[in-house]
N, C-alpha and C positions, 0 to 999 in steps of 0.2 A: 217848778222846784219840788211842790210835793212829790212829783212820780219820781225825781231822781232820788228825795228822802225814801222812797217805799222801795225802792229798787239797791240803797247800802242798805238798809233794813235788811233785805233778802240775801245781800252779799256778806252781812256780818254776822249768819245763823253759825254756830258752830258746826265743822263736820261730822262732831259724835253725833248731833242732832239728824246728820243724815243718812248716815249712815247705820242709827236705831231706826229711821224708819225703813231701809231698806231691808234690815234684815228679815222680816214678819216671811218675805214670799222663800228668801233662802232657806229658813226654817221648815213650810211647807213642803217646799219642793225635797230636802232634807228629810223629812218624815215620810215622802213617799217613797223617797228612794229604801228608807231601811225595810217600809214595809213590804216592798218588792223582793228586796231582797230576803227578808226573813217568807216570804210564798214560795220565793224558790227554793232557800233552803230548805222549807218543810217538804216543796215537793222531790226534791231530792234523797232526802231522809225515806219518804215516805216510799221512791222506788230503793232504798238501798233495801228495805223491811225486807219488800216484797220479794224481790232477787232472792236474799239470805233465805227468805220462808222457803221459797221454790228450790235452794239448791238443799236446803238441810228435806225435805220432803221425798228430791230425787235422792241426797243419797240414804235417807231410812229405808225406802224402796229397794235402791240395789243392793242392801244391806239384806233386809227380809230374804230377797230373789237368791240373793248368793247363799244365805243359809240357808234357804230350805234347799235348792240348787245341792248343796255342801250333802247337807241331810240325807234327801233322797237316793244324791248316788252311793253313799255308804251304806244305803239300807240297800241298796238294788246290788253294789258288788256285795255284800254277807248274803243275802238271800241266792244270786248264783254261784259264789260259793259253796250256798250249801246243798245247791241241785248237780251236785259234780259226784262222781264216783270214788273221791279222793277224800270226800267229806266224811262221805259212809263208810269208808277203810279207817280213816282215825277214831271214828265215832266208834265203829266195832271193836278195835282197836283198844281205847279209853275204856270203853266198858269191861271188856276184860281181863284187861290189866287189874282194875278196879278189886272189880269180882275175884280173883286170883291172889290179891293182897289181901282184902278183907276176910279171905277164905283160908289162907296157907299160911301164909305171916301170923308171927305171936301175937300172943292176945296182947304187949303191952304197944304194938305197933300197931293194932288194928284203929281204924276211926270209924268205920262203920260197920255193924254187927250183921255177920251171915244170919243168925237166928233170928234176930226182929224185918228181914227181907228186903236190907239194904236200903235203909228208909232214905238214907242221903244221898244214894244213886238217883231215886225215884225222883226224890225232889228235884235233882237236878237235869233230870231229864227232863224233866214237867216243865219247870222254869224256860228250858233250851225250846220246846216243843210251841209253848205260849205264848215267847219274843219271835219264834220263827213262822209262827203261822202270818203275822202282819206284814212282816219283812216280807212276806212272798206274796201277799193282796198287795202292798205297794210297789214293792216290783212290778207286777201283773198291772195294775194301774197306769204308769209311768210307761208302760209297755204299749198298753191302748193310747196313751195319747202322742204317744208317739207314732203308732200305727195311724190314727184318727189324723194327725199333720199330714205323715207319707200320703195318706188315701186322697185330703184335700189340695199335694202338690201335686200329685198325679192327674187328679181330675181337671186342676186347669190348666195344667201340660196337655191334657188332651185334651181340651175346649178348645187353646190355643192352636195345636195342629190340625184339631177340625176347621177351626177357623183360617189358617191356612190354605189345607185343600181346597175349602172352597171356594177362597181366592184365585187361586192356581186354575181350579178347572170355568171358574169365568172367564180367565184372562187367557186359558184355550178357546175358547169355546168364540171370545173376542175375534183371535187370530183367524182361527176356521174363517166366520163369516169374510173376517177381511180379507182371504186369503179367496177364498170363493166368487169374492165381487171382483177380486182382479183378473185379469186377461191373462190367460194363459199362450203358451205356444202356439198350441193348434190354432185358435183361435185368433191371433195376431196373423199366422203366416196364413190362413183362410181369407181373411180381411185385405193383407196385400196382396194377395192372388186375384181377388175380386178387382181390388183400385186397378193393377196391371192389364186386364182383360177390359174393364171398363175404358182403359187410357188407349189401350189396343187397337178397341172399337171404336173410338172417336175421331183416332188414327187415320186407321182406314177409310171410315166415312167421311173425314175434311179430303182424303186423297181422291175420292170419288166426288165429293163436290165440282174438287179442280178441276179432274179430269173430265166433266163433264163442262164447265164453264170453257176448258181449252176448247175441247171441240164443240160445243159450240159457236165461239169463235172463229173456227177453223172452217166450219160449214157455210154451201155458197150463199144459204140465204142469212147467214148473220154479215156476211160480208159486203162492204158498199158496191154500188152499181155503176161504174164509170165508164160503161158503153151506152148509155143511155140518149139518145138524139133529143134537140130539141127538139119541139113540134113544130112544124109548117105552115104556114101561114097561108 
Protein backbone atom coordinates (compact mmCIF):
# COMPACT_ATOMS: atom_id res chain seq x y z
CA UNK A 1 0.00 0.00 0.00
CA UNK A 2 2.58 2.49 0.78
CA UNK A 3 4.55 2.05 -2.75
CA UNK A 4 1.18 2.51 -4.54
CA UNK A 5 0.66 5.77 -2.12
CA UNK A 6 4.27 6.90 -3.33
CA UNK A 7 3.67 5.99 -6.82
CA UNK A 8 -0.17 8.64 -6.90
CA UNK A 9 2.06 10.91 -5.06
CA UNK A 10 4.34 10.87 -8.29
CA UNK A 11 1.35 10.72 -10.49
CA UNK A 12 -0.38 13.83 -8.85
CA UNK A 13 2.89 16.19 -9.34
CA UNK A 14 1.66 18.90 -11.47
CA UNK A 15 2.86 19.10 -15.15
CA UNK A 16 4.12 22.80 -14.62
CA UNK A 17 6.18 21.21 -12.06
CA UNK A 18 7.78 19.27 -15.01
CA UNK A 19 7.99 20.84 -17.19
CA UNK A 20 10.05 23.84 -14.96
CA UNK A 21 12.26 21.36 -14.46
CA UNK A 22 12.77 20.54 -17.98
CA UNK A 23 13.33 23.60 -18.97
CA UNK A 24 17.06 24.43 -17.28
CA UNK A 25 18.88 22.04 -20.37
CA UNK A 26 16.37 23.92 -23.21
CA UNK A 27 17.65 27.06 -21.74
CA UNK A 28 21.29 25.94 -22.05
CA UNK A 29 21.22 24.44 -25.10
CA UNK A 30 19.26 27.89 -26.11
CA UNK A 31 22.13 29.94 -25.04
CA UNK A 32 24.52 27.98 -26.89
CA UNK A 33 22.83 28.17 -29.73
CA UNK A 34 22.73 32.17 -29.85
CA UNK A 35 26.17 32.21 -28.84
CA UNK A 36 27.02 30.30 -32.02
CA UNK A 37 25.29 32.04 -33.84
CA UNK A 38 26.31 35.54 -32.61
CA UNK A 39 30.53 33.77 -33.46
CA UNK A 40 29.13 33.45 -36.74
CA UNK A 41 27.85 36.56 -37.17
CA UNK A 42 30.85 38.22 -35.96
CA UNK A 43 32.82 36.09 -38.23
CA UNK A 44 30.95 37.09 -41.03
CA UNK A 45 30.83 40.73 -40.25
CA UNK A 46 34.42 40.43 -39.65
CA UNK A 47 35.06 38.95 -43.36
CA UNK A 48 32.58 41.49 -44.85
CA UNK A 49 35.26 44.51 -43.07
CA UNK A 50 37.80 42.86 -44.66
CA UNK A 51 36.45 42.32 -48.34
CA UNK A 52 35.15 46.15 -48.11
CA UNK A 53 38.96 47.14 -46.71
CA UNK A 54 40.54 45.11 -49.93
CA UNK A 55 38.13 46.43 -52.44
CA UNK A 56 38.16 50.14 -51.30
CA UNK A 57 42.26 49.61 -51.20
CA UNK A 58 42.25 48.06 -54.94
CA UNK A 59 40.10 50.74 -55.98
CA UNK A 60 42.27 53.89 -54.29
CA UNK A 61 45.12 52.02 -56.19
CA UNK A 62 43.70 51.96 -59.65
CA UNK A 63 42.50 55.32 -58.91
CA UNK A 64 46.35 56.64 -57.97
CA UNK A 65 47.54 54.33 -61.30
CA UNK A 66 44.85 55.99 -63.59
CA UNK A 67 45.78 59.37 -62.57
CA UNK A 68 49.08 59.44 -62.57
CA UNK A 69 48.63 57.06 -65.88
CA UNK A 70 46.07 60.25 -66.95
CA UNK A 71 48.97 62.69 -65.83
CA UNK A 72 51.92 61.46 -67.46
CA UNK A 73 50.53 60.97 -70.71
CA UNK A 74 49.43 64.55 -70.96
CA UNK A 75 52.65 65.66 -69.80
CA UNK A 76 54.53 63.23 -72.50
CA UNK A 77 51.77 64.23 -75.47
CA UNK A 78 52.71 68.46 -74.46
CA UNK A 79 56.22 67.71 -74.11
CA UNK A 80 56.22 66.00 -78.07
CA UNK A 81 54.29 68.47 -78.98
CA UNK A 82 56.56 70.69 -78.16
CA UNK A 83 59.53 68.83 -79.93
CA UNK A 84 57.69 69.02 -83.37
CA UNK A 85 58.62 71.75 -85.92
CA UNK A 86 54.86 72.95 -85.86
CA UNK A 87 55.52 74.12 -82.32
CA UNK A 88 58.58 76.33 -83.26
CA UNK A 89 56.56 77.91 -86.34
CA UNK A 90 53.70 79.13 -83.86
CA UNK A 91 56.04 79.96 -81.08
CA UNK A 92 57.96 82.29 -83.79
CA UNK A 93 55.00 83.02 -84.85
CA UNK A 94 53.44 84.41 -81.23
CA UNK A 95 56.41 86.19 -80.69
CA UNK A 96 56.18 88.32 -83.34
CA UNK A 97 53.02 88.89 -83.72
CA UNK A 98 53.66 89.94 -80.07
CA UNK A 99 56.59 92.15 -80.86
CA UNK A 100 54.88 93.75 -83.94
CA UNK A 101 51.70 94.99 -81.81
CA UNK A 102 53.69 96.03 -78.90
CA UNK A 103 55.74 97.93 -81.46
CA UNK A 104 53.35 99.47 -84.35
CA UNK A 105 49.88 99.62 -82.54
CA UNK A 106 49.00 102.77 -80.53
CA UNK A 107 50.08 103.39 -77.43
CA UNK A 108 46.52 103.12 -76.03
CA UNK A 109 46.47 99.37 -77.28
CA UNK A 110 49.78 98.50 -76.33
CA UNK A 111 50.05 95.96 -73.17
CA UNK A 112 53.56 95.56 -73.10
CA UNK A 113 56.25 98.39 -73.60
CA UNK A 114 58.86 98.25 -76.54
CA UNK A 115 61.08 100.45 -74.20
CA UNK A 116 61.14 98.57 -70.88
CA UNK A 117 62.19 95.18 -73.39
CA UNK A 118 58.98 93.48 -73.41
CA UNK A 119 58.99 92.40 -69.88
CA UNK A 120 55.75 90.34 -70.37
CA UNK A 121 56.97 88.52 -73.37
CA UNK A 122 60.16 87.52 -71.28
CA UNK A 123 58.10 86.46 -68.49
CA UNK A 124 56.27 84.48 -70.54
CA UNK A 125 58.58 82.70 -72.19
CA UNK A 126 60.53 81.94 -68.91
CA UNK A 127 57.35 80.57 -67.42
CA UNK A 128 56.78 78.36 -70.89
CA UNK A 129 60.63 77.49 -70.77
CA UNK A 130 60.29 76.30 -66.72
CA UNK A 131 57.01 74.00 -67.24
CA UNK A 132 58.68 72.61 -70.36
CA UNK A 133 62.09 71.65 -69.31
CA UNK A 134 59.96 68.86 -66.71
CA UNK A 135 57.56 68.01 -69.23
CA UNK A 136 60.41 66.79 -71.32
CA UNK A 137 62.67 64.88 -68.24
CA UNK A 138 59.27 63.05 -67.71
CA UNK A 139 58.73 62.27 -71.01
CA UNK A 140 62.41 61.04 -71.25
CA UNK A 141 61.61 59.08 -68.13
CA UNK A 142 58.50 57.43 -69.09
CA UNK A 143 60.51 56.84 -72.19
CA UNK A 144 63.35 54.68 -70.29
CA UNK A 145 60.93 52.70 -68.63
CA UNK A 146 59.42 51.87 -71.30
CA UNK A 147 62.47 51.05 -73.19
CA UNK A 148 63.75 49.34 -69.58
CA UNK A 149 60.01 46.76 -70.14
CA UNK A 150 60.81 46.44 -74.16
CA UNK A 151 64.67 45.39 -73.28
CA UNK A 152 63.34 42.84 -70.28
CA UNK A 153 60.50 41.40 -72.94
CA UNK A 154 63.20 41.05 -75.31
CA UNK A 155 65.66 39.34 -73.27
CA UNK A 156 63.24 36.60 -72.12
CA UNK A 157 62.00 36.29 -75.66
CA UNK A 158 65.34 35.31 -76.20
CA UNK A 159 66.27 33.14 -73.14
CA UNK A 160 63.09 31.47 -74.42
CA UNK A 161 64.20 30.72 -78.01
CA UNK A 162 67.71 30.00 -76.58
CA UNK A 163 65.94 27.79 -74.78
CA UNK A 164 64.30 26.36 -77.55
CA UNK A 165 67.22 25.82 -79.81
CA UNK A 166 68.60 23.92 -77.47
CA UNK A 167 65.89 21.77 -77.17
CA UNK A 168 65.72 21.22 -80.84
CA UNK A 169 69.41 20.61 -81.32
CA UNK A 170 69.21 17.57 -78.46
CA UNK A 171 66.32 16.11 -79.87
CA UNK A 172 68.54 16.20 -83.24
CA UNK A 173 71.32 15.22 -81.94
CA UNK A 174 68.63 12.24 -80.27
CA UNK A 175 67.44 11.32 -83.76
CA UNK A 176 71.22 11.03 -85.31
CA UNK A 177 72.21 8.44 -82.68
CA UNK A 178 69.01 6.77 -83.20
CA UNK A 179 69.11 6.88 -86.65
CA UNK A 180 72.93 5.66 -86.61
CA UNK A 181 72.07 2.53 -84.47
CA UNK A 182 69.56 1.53 -86.98
CA UNK A 183 70.34 -0.86 -89.89
CA UNK A 184 70.64 0.57 -92.96
CA UNK A 185 70.16 -0.85 -96.55
CA UNK A 186 73.48 -1.78 -97.22
CA UNK A 187 73.68 -3.45 -94.41
CA UNK A 188 70.41 -5.41 -94.12
CA UNK A 189 71.01 -6.59 -98.01
CA UNK A 190 74.82 -7.64 -96.90
CA UNK A 191 73.44 -9.53 -93.96
CA UNK A 192 70.83 -11.58 -96.35
CA UNK A 193 73.52 -12.10 -98.77
CA UNK A 194 75.48 -13.69 -96.05
CA UNK A 195 72.32 -15.96 -94.62
CA UNK A 196 71.69 -16.82 -98.64
CA UNK A 197 75.29 -18.04 -99.27
CA UNK A 198 75.34 -19.59 -95.78
CA UNK A 199 71.84 -21.54 -96.61
CA UNK A 200 73.69 -22.25 -100.23
CA UNK A 201 76.54 -23.96 -98.47
CA UNK A 202 74.66 -26.22 -96.16
CA UNK A 203 72.70 -26.98 -99.42
CA UNK A 204 75.22 -28.18 -101.05
CA UNK A 205 77.02 -29.98 -98.40
CA UNK A 206 73.54 -31.99 -97.04
CA UNK A 207 73.61 -32.83 -101.13
CA UNK A 208 77.08 -34.18 -100.75
CA UNK A 209 76.33 -36.05 -97.58
CA UNK A 210 73.57 -37.87 -99.60
CA UNK A 211 75.35 -38.46 -102.41
CA UNK A 212 78.06 -39.98 -100.64
CA UNK A 213 75.77 -42.14 -98.27
CA UNK A 214 73.96 -43.33 -101.94
CA UNK A 215 77.07 -44.61 -103.01
CA UNK A 216 78.07 -45.93 -100.57
CA UNK A 217 75.24 -47.98 -100.46
CA UNK A 218 75.64 -48.47 -103.90
CA UNK A 219 79.20 -49.99 -103.38
CA UNK A 220 79.89 -53.90 -103.61
CA UNK A 221 81.39 -53.92 -100.16
CA UNK A 222 78.45 -51.93 -98.43
CA UNK A 223 76.29 -54.47 -100.13
CA UNK A 224 75.18 -57.95 -98.52
CA UNK A 225 76.95 -61.24 -99.64
CA UNK A 226 74.52 -63.81 -100.64
CA UNK A 227 76.91 -66.15 -102.63
CA UNK A 228 78.50 -67.12 -99.63
CA UNK A 229 78.71 -71.17 -99.27
CA UNK A 230 78.28 -72.69 -96.11
CA UNK A 231 81.37 -74.34 -94.73
CA UNK A 232 82.00 -78.13 -95.11
CA UNK A 233 82.16 -80.20 -92.83
Amino acid sequence: MAEIDQNDELLSVPKSATKAKARPPRERTSSRDRSTSRNASSDRNERGDRSDRNERGERKERKERTSGDLLGRSMEAIARGMGTPAFLIILSVFVAAWMMWNSMAPKEWRFDSADLGFIALTLALSLQASYAAPMLLLAQNRQDDRDRVQIEQDRQRAERQVADLEYLTREMVALRMLASELASKDFVRAEVRSIAEELEQRQIEREQIAAQEAARLDSPHGAPNNDQTPPTR
